[in-house]
C-alpha positions as CSV (number, residue, x, y, z in Angstrom):
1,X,-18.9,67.5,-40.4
2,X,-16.1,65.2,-42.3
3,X,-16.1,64.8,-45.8
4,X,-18.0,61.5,-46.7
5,X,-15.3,60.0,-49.3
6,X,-11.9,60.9,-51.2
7,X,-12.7,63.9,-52.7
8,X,-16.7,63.7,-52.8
9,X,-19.4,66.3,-52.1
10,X,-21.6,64.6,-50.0
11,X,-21.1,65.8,-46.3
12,X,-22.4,63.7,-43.1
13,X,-21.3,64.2,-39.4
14,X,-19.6,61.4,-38.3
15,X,-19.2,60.4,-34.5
16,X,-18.0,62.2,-32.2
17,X,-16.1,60.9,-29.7
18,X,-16.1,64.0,-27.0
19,X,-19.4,62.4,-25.1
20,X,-20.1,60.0,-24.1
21,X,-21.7,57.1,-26.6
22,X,-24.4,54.3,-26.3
23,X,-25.4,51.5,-28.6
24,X,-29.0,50.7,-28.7
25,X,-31.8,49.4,-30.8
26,X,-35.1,51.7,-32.3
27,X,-37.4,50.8,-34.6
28,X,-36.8,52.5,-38.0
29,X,-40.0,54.2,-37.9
30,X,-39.1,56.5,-35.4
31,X,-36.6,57.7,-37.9
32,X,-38.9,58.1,-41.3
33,X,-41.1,60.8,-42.3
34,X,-44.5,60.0,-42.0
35,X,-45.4,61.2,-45.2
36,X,-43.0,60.1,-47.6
37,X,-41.4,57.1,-45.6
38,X,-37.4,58.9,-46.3
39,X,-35.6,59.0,-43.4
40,X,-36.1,62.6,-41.2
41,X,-33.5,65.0,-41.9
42,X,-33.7,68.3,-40.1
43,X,-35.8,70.4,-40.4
44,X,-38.8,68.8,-38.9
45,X,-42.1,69.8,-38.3
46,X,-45.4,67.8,-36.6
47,X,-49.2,69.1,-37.2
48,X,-51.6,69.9,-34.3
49,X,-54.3,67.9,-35.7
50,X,-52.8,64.5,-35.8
51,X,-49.4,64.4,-34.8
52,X,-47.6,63.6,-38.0
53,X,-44.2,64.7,-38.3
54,X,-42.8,65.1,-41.3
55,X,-39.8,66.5,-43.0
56,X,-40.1,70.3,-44.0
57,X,-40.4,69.0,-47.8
58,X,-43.7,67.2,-46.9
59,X,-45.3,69.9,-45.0
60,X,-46.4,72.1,-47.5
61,X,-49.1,69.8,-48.8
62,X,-49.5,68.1,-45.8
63,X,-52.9,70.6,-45.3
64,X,-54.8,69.0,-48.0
65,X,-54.9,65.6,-46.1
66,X,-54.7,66.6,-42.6
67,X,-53.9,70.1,-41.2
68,X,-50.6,72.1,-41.7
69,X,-47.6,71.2,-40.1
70,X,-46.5,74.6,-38.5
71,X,-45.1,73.1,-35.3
72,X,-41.5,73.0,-35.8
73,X,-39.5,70.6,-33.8
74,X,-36.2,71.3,-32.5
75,X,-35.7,68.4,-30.1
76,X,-36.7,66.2,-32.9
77,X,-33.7,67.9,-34.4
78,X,-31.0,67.7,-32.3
79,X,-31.7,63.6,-31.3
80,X,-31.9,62.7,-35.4
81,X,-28.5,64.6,-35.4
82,X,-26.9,62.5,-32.8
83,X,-28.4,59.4,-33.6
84,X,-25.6,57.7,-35.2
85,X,-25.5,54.3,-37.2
86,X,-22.3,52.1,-38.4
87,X,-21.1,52.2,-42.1
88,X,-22.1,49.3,-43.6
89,X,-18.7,49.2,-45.0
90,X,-17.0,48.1,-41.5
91,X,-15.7,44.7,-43.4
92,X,-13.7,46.9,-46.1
93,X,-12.2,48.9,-43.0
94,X,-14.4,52.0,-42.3
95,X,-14.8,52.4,-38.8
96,X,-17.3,55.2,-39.0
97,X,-20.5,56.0,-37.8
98,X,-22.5,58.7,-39.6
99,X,-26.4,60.4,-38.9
100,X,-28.9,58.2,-40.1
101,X,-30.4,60.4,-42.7
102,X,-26.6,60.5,-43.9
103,X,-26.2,57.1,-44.7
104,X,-27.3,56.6,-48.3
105,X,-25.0,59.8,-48.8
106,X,-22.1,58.4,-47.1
107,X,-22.1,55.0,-48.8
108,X,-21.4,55.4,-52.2
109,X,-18.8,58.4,-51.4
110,X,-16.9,56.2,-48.6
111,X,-13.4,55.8,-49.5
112,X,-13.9,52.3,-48.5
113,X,-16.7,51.4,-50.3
114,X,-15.8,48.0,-52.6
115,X,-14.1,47.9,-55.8
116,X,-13.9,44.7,-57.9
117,X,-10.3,43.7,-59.2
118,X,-9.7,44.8,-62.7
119,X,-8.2,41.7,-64.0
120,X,-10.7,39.3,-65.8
121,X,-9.6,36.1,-64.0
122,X,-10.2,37.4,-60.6
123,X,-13.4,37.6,-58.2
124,X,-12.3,39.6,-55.3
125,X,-14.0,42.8,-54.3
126,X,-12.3,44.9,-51.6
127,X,-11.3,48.7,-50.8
128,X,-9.5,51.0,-53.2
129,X,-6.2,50.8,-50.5
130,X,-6.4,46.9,-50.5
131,X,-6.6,46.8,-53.7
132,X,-3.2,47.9,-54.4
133,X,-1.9,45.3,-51.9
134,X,-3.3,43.0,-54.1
135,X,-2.4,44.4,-57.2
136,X,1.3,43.8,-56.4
137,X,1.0,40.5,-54.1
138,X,-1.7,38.7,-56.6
139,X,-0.8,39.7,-59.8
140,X,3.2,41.4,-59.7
141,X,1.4,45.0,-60.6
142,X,3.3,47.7,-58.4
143,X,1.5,51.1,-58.5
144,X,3.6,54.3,-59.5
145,X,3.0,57.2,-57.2
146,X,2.3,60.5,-58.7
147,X,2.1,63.9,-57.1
148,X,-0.4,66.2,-58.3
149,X,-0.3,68.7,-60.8
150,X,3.3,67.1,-62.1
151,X,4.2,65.4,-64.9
152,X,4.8,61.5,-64.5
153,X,6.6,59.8,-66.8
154,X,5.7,55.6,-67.7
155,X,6.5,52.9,-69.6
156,X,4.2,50.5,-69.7
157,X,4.6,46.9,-71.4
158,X,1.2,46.7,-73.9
159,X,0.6,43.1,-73.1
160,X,-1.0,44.2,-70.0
161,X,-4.3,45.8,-70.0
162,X,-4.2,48.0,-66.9
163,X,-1.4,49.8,-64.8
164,X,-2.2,51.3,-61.5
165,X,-1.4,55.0,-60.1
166,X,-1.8,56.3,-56.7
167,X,-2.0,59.7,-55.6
168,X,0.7,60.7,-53.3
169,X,-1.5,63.4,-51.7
170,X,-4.7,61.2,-50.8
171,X,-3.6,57.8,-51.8
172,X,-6.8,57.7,-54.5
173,X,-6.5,54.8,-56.9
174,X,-6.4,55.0,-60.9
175,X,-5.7,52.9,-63.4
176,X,-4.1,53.3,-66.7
177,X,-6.0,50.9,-68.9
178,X,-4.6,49.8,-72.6
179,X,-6.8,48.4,-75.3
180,X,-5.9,47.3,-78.9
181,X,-7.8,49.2,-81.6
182,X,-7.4,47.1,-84.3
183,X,-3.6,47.4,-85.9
184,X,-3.5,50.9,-86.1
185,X,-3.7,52.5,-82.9
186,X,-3.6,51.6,-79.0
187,X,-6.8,53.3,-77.0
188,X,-5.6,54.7,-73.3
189,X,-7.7,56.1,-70.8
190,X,-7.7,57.3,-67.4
191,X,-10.0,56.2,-64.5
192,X,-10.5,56.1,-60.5
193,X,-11.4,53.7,-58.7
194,X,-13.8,54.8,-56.8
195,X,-17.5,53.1,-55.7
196,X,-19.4,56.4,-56.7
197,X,-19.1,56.1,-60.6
198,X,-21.7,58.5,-61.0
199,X,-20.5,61.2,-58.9
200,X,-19.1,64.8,-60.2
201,X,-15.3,64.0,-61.5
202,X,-12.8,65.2,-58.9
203,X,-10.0,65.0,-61.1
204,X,-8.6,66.0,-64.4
205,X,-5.9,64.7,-66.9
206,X,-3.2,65.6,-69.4
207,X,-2.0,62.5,-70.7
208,X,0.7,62.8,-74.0
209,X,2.6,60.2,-75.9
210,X,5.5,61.8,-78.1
211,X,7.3,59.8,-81.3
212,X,10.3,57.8,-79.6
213,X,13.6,59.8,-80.0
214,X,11.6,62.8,-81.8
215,X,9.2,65.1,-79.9
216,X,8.1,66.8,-83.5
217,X,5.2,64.4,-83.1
218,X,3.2,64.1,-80.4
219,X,-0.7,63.1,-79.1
220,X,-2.4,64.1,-76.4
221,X,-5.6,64.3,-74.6
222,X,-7.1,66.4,-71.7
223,X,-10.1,65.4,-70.4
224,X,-11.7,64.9,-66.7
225,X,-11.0,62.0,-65.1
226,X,-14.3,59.2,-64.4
227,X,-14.6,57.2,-61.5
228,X,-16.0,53.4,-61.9
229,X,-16.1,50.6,-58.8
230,X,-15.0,48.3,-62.2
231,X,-17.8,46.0,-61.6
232,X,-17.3,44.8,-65.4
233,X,-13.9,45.1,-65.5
234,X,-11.5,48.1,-67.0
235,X,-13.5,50.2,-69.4
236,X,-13.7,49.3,-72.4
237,X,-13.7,52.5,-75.7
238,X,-16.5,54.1,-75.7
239,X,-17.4,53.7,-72.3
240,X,-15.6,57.6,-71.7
241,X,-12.8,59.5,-72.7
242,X,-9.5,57.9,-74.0
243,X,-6.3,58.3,-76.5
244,X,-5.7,57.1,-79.7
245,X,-1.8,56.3,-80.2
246,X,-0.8,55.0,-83.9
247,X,1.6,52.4,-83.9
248,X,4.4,55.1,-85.3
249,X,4.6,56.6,-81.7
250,X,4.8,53.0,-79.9
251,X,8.5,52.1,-78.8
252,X,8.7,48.5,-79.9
253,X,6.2,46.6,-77.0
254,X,5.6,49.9,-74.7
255,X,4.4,52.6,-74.3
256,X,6.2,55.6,-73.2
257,X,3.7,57.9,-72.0
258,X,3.4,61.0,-69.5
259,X,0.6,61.8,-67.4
260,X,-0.3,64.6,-65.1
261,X,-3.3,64.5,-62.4
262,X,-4.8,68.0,-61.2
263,X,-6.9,67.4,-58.4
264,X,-10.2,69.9,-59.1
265,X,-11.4,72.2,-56.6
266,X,-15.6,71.3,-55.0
267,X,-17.0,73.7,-57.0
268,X,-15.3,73.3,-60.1
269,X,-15.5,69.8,-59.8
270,X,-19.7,70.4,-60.1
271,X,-19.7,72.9,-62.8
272,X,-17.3,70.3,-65.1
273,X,-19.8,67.4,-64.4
274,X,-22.9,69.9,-65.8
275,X,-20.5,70.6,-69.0
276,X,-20.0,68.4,-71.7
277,X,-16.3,69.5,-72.1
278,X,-13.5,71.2,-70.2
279,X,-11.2,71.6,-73.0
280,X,-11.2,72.9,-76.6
281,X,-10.8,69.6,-78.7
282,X,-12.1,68.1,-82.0
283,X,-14.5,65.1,-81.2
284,X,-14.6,62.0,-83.9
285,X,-17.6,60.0,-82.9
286,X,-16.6,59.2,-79.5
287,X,-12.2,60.0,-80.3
288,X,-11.1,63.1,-78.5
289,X,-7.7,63.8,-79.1
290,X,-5.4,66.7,-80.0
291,X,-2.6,65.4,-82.3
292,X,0.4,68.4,-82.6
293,X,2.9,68.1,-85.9
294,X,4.8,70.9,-85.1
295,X,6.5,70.4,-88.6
296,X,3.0,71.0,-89.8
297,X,2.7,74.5,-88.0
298,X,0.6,72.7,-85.5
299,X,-2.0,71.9,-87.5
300,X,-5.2,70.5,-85.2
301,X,-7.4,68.2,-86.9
């Protein structure tokens, strides 16, 4: 078993290389429960009367049409197992082949399913790892490397939208994205770019802006980190969690900023995605920020 993508929870068996392999071509039927047309996944059973066989979901009310399926079928088991089909993701550079019943699984979580380029002008659409090649070759954006569960310190010029991060561990993409709110404030958020946007966060986030040359005043925001393919570009506020950084704490045209990546654990990564928070904070409509004045006796508002 090899985990399907960076991170993700969705486990398929991939090939294995130890025997030796054929190609060959089957009709998908063979594959497909014969009651609810979803491909087979063990365990499988057939009924006496007719010969249907069916995934062990179906067979329960299979008696009410036919006759119960009580016949279990191991062989059926162990060729669905070892039947083995290419990721349709070959183009993007996954060279994996995973069980059939597997694939819908495997294709959002692969870690080289397609991502769209974040800036506005441009159309391409490749994996997360070529993106950064093309993030510095297309449009001068070098990513900074951060290690996990350490601080990172940036300074980011404001008249560009996005800033990419990679992951020193795992090499997982995230961009830093910058939006104006108004006059008053600068919105930043957090997010990694990933094809599975609607998969459990694997990933959380401390992200702080301090007062330049005075730490007395500081924001900062904690919050798990979302994943999004960008399809419509960086998100925009509202679309998840972000920072709100008054103009006071901006040094002239950047932003000096620190951010810290924890990588979560499986099944915390679950339980967070079932919770509607990780952290204690203050919520203003869709604003989640804790703002420290230490001169104020760290008054939270």
């Amino acid at each position: 078993m090899e985990d399907g993508g960076k991170g993700g929870s969705a486990l398929v068996a991939v090939e294995d290389t130890s025997e030796p392999q054929i190609d060959m071509k089957m009709d998908i039927a063979v594959f497909l429960c014969q009651a609810c047309l979803l491909p087979l996944k063990p365990l499988i059973f057939k009924c006496e009367a007719a010969g249907h066989i069916m995934c062990s979901y179906c067979r329960g009310g299979h008696g009410d049409t036919c006759s119960r399926a009580d016949t279990r079928c191991g062989e059926l088991d162990a060729f669905l197992e070892a039947a083995k089909v290419r990721c349709p993701y070959r183009e993007f550079g996954c060279d994996r082949y995973v069980v059939y019943h597997g694939a819908a699984e495997h294709q959002p979580a692969c870690p080289c399913a397609p991502c769209s380029c974040p800036e506005a002008s441009c159309a391409l659409v490749d994996s997360p790892s070529a993106l950064l090649c093309h993030f510095a070759a297309a449009h001068s954006r070098l990513a900074v490397t951060a290690r996990y569960g350490r601080s990172c310190n940036l300074s980011l010029p404001l008249s560009q939208r996005w800033h990419a991060v990679v992951g020193e561990e795992d090499k997982s993409v995230f961009l830093v994205c910058l939006f104006a709110l108004g006059a008053v404030a600068t919105a930043v958020s957090l997010v990694c770019v990933r094809a599975d946007g609607t998969a459990a966060p694997q990933f959380v986030c401390k992200v702080s802006v301090e007062h330049p040359g005075d730490d007395k005043d500081k924001v900062v925001l904690m919050a798990s980190i979302a994943s999004s393919a960008l399809t419509g570009g960086t998100p925009a506020p509202g679309q998840g969690m972000f920072l709100a950084v008054p103009q006071e704490l901006l040094s002239g045209d950047k932003l000096a900023l620190s951010i810290r990546i924890d990588r979560l654990r499986p099944a915390y990564a679950v339980s967070l995605a079932e919770s509607t928070s990780w952290t204690v904070t203050k919520q203003i409509d869709s604003l989640v920020i804790l703002f420290w004045k230490y001169q104020n006796c760290g008054t939270l508002f």
